[in-house]
Every structure is written in structure tokens, then in C-alpha cells.
N, C-alpha and C positions, 0 to 999 in steps of 0.2 A: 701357510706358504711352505713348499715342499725345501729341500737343499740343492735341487738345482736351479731353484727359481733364484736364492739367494746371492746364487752366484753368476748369473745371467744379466743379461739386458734387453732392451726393448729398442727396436728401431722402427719409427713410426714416418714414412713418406706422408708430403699432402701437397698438394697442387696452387695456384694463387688465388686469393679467394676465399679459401678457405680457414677457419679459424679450430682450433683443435683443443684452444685453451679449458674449454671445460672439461672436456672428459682427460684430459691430460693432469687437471686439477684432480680429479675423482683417483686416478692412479695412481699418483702420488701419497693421495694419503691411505689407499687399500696397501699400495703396494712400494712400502717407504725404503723397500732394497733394495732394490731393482729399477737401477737406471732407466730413463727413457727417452729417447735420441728423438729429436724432432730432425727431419733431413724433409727444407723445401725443393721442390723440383718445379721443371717447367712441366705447361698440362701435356706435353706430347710423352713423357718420358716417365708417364707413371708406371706402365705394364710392363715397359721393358725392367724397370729399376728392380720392379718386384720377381720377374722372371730369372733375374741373375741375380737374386738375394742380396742384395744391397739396402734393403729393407725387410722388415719382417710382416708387415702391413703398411698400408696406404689408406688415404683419402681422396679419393679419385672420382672427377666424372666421368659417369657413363657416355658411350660402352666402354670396356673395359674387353681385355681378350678371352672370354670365358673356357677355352679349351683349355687353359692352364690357370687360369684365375679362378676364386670362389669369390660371391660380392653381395653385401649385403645393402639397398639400397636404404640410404636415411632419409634423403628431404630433396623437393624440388624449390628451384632458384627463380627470383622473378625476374623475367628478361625485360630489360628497362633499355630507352636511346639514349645517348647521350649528346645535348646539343650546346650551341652557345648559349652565357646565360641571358643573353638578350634574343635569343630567338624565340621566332613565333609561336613555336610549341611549347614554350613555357608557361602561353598562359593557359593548356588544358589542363588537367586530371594525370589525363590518361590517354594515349596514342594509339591508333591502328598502325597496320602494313600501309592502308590505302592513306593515312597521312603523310608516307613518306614519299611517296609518289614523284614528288619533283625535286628530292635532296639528291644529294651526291654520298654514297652510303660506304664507309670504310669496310674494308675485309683484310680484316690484320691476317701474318701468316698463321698466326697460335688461335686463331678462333675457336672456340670451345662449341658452339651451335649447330644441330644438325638439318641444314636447308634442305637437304633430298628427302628427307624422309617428311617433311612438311610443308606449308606455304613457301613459295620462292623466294630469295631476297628480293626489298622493294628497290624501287629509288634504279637513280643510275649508277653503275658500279665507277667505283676511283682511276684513276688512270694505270696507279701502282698500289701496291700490297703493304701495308707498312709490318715490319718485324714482327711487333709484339702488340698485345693490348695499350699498353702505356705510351708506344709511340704512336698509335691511333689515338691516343687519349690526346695527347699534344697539338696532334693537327685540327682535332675538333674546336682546341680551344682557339687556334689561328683561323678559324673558320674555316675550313678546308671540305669541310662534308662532317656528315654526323657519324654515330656509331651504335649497335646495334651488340648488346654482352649484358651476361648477367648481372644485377643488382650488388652482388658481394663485388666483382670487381670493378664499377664503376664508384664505389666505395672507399676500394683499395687504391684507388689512382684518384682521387676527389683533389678537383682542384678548386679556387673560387670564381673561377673565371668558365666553369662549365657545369651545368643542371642536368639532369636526369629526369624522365617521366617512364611509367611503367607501361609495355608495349604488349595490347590484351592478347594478341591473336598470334602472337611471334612464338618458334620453338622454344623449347624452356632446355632447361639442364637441370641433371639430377648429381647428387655427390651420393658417393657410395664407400662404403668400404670394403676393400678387394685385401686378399692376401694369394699365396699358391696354395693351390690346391693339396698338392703333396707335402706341405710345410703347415698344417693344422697345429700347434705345438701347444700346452698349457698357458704362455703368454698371449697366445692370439685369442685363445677362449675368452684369458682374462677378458681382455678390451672387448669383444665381441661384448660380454656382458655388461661392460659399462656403456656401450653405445645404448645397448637396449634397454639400460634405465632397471637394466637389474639389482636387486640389494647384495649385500653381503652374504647372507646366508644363502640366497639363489644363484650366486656366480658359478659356473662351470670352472671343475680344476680345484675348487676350495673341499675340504673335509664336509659331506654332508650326513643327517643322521641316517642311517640304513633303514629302506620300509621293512617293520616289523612285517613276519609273517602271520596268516590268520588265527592261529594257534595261539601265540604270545601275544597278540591282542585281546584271543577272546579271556586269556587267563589273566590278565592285566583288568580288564571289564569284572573281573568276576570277583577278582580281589577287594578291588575297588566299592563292588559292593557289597560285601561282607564288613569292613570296613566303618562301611556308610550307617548297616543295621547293627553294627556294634555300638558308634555312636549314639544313635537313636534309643536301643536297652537301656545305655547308662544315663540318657538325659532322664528318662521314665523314672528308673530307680533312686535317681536321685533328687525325682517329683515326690517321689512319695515318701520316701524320708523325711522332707520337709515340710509336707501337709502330717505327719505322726510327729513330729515335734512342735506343734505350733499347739497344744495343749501345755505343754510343759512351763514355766515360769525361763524368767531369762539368769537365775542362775544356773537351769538344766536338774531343778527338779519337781517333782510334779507338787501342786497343791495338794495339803491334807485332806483327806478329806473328814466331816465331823461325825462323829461318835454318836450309835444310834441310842435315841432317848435325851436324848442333851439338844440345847437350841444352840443358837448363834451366838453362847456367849452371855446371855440372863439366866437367873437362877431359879430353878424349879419352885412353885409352892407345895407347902411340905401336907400331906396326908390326913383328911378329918377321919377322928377316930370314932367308932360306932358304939 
């Protein structure tokens, strides 16, 4: 960690939905100086927050305003309905567009989904817009018509009096992480690296070893095996050392050897004389 990291902090936006706790956990413990500011926002108000630096990165769905934004996109969202929990699509799986056909379908003003670029909404639209996801959450559960948002925040707004099924064919959402473009700074790499499940030693911004050039590798190779056949000489010589002492006796001196004309130790018979 450099000294201005030490004395910095970290402001991290993220939208509703979304949950930040883990890679927030991973920062903490890489980066146990350096404060890190969770700031939730509503989904309309991510681009701008980050465009007037009031964050330093974000957690945002796509799109995002890429003329001033950079964004790295993480994970797509399962777009799920939300209905009564005694409604009749509870008893499927799993829901089409064409099952909604005959609901009356909420479109909060903070929708996150994008219907032009995809299948149309289904259903008949509400007579009015309600605010947020959560007060569309409410009216569903008074029966009002259903709702149509991603999995994370029918989640976030879980009530027991309303079920969810996963809707196959419906636009999806992506979360992303966005910061400015002209605001790249070693804290943003940090996190950039922990999104991407980087270790410690592969983070962007940390002290890493410098690639040797081809030269101080080949001399490093060359060392290395001189080395190797140094080793190799001494194990040899000190083979053979030890096959030329294995005659020797184990106090380390050699057997006598006996005396020519003499046995092993009986006595000669002595000389017939002529």
C-alpha cells in the first residue's frame, strides 16, 4: 500500500438490489486503512452521482452513460413476476410474457428493465405509475395487478403475503461496475481487482516482481546449473569414499594382514633331518 493510499478513502455507490458485501469483505481485509464508504442511491441516480464525484465507483445497472463512464459488466439478473401468494401462477415453475396476457401489470416510475429494446410489456398496463418498486410491491400484495423486476429486488421487498416466479422470455438486467473515466485512480484498480476475483499478488496498483530480462534469466538458468552438476560431483565422490572404506574394520583400521610362511595361527612341523 503506497502513502497515499493510507491516507485516502474509498466511496463506493450501488443501486437497490444489489449487495456489495462480499467484495467489500475482500477490501477490508487487503486494504485494512482505507476506509470504504458504502453510499446507496436510487437506480436513476447512479451516472449522475459518479459524474459529479460524489462516489468514486459504483454498482450499477446497465446502461450506464459510457461517454463519461468506464463499466465493467459482472452478472446478469433473473427477471422474476411478482404475484399474489394465492395466485394462479403460483402453481407453475416458471412464467412466460403470454401468461401474463390477462393481468393488469405494474410499471413503477424507477423500473430498471428495458422493454424497447426487447419483447413488449405484457398484460394490461395500470391505470397509474406507482413511485418506486416497493410501492408497486405493496399494491401487488392488495391485489392490484402484478409485477414484473428483477429477482434481487423482489427479494429486497419480500413480503409473505407475495410469491415470485422466474419470467423465461422477459428482458433481463445486468449490474455492472462503472466509475469516470478520467478518474481511473489506484483505489479504483484496487476494487476493479477484487471484482475480478484477482489474488493478492495479481492486483493492479500493488508492488509486483519486475519481468527479468532475457539476459538475467539465461545467467540465472546457467547458474542454476552449475550448481546442479556441483552437486552431482560431490554426491559421486563421496560414493566412492564410501565403497574404499568398506574394507577397513569399524575402528578405521585395516585388517593385518598374515605373514608369508605362517598359517592361521598353528604351528609349523619342524624339519626331518637327512
Amino acid at each position: 500500500m503506497t502513502d497515499s493510499q493510507a491516507t485516502s478513502s474509498f466511496r463506493l455507490a450501488f443501486v437497490p438490489g444489489v449487495t456489495p458485501s462480499k467484495w467489500v469483505g475482500v477490501w477490508r481485509e487487503r486494504l485494512p486503512d482505507v476506509p470504504l464508504t458504502l453510499l446507496p442511491l436510487p437506480a436513476a441516480e447512479g451516472s449522475r452521482t459518479l459524474r459529479e464525484g460524489e462516489a468514486d465507483a459504483g454498482l450499477l445497472r446497465l446502461p450506464v452513460d459510457r461517454s463519461t463512464l468506464s463499466a465493467i459488466p459482472l452478472y446478469i439478473e433473473t427477471t422474476v413476476v411478482l404475484v399474489p401468494k394465492e395466485h394462479r401462477l403460483t402453481e407453475s415453475a416458471e412464467v412466460t410474457l403470454a401468461d401474463l396476457a390477462e393481468e393488469i401489470v405494474l410499471d413503477p416510475l424507477d423500473d430498471v428493465l428495458d422493454w424497447e429494446g426487447g419483447a413488449g410489456r405484457p398484460g394490461t398496463p395500470a391505470k397509474y405509475r406507482p413511485a418506486t418498486t416497493g410501492d408497486a410491491v405493496e399494491l401487488v400484495a392488495a391485489g392490484i395487478g402484478v409485477l414484473i423486476a428483477p429477482q434481487s429486488l423482489a427479494r429486497l421487498h419480500h413480503r409473505r403475503d407475495v410469491a415470485y416466479r422466474p419470467l423465461t422470455d422477459a428482458p433481463q438486467s445486468q449490474v455492472a461496475l462503472a466509475w469516470p473515466e478520467d478518474r481511473t485512480t489506484d483505489l479504483v484498480e484496487e476494487f476493479i481487482g477484487i471484482v475480478r476475483g484477482r489474488t493478492v499478488n495479481s492486483t493492479r496498483g500493488r508492488g509486483e516482481t519486475p519481468p527479468q530480462p532475457k539476459k538475467q534469466r539465461a545467467a540465472d538458468k546457467a547458474r542454476q546449473k552449475g550448481q546442479q552438476q556441483g552437486a552431482a560431483k560431490g554426491a559421486g565422490k563421496g560414493a566412492a569414499a564410501a565403497k574404499a572404506g568398506s574394507g577397513r574394520t569399524r575402528s578405521g583400521t585395516a585388517k593385518p594382514k598374515p605373514k608369508s610362511g605362517t598359517g592361521s595361527g598353528k604351528s609349523s612341523k619342524p624339519r626331518r633331518r637327512s
